[in-house]
N, C-alpha and C positions, 0 to 999 in steps of 0.2 A: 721582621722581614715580610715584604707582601709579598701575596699569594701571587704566583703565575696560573693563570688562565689559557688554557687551550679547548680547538675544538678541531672536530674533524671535518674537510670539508670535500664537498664533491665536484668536478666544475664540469660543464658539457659546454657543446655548439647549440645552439636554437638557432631559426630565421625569426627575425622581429621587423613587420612593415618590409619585406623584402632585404633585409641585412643580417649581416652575419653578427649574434652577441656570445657572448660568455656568460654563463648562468654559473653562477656560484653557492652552493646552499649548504649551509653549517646544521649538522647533523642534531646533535642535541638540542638544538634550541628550534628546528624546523623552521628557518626562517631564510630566504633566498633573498638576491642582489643580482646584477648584471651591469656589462659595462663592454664597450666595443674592444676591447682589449680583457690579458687574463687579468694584469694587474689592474685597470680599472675597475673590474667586477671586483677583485677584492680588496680593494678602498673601500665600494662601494660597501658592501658587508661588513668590513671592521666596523665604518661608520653606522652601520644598521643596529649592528650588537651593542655598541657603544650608547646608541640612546635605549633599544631595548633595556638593558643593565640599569639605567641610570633611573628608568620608568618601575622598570620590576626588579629590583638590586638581589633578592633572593633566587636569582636565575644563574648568578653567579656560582652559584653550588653546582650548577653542573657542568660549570667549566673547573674547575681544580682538579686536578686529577696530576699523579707521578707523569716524571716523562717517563714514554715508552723505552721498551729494550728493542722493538723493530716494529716498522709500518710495513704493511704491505696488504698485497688485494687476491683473496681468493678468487679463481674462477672457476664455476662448476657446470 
């Protein structure tokens, strides 16, 4: 059975050249994407992680992980 691979990810507004993007940044591997849309930026980033991985395959270790029992966002 292959391993399923998860990360966590954060997504905000930025202005870029006067436009509205979605910045997308996956936590464990500190590596960010964008795209004019939310689903765009995260094509964008699968696609990013995917050659990451493929470049540095031992990166893969820190996406394995159980699924969660619940996600959620502290705020303090």
């Amino acid at each position: 059975m292959e391993e399923k691979l998860s990360c966590n990810i954060s997504i905000h507004e930025e202005e870029m050249d006067g436009e509205k993007v979605f910045v997308v940044e996956c936590e464990e591997l500190g590596i960010s994407d964008f795209g004019t849309t939310i689903s765009e930026a995260t094509e964008n980033l699968k696609k990013g992680i995917s050659l990451l991985l493929k470049s540095v395959p031992e990166k893969k270790e820190l996406l394995v992980k159980p699924e969660p029992l619940m996600v959620t966002r502290l705020f303090l």
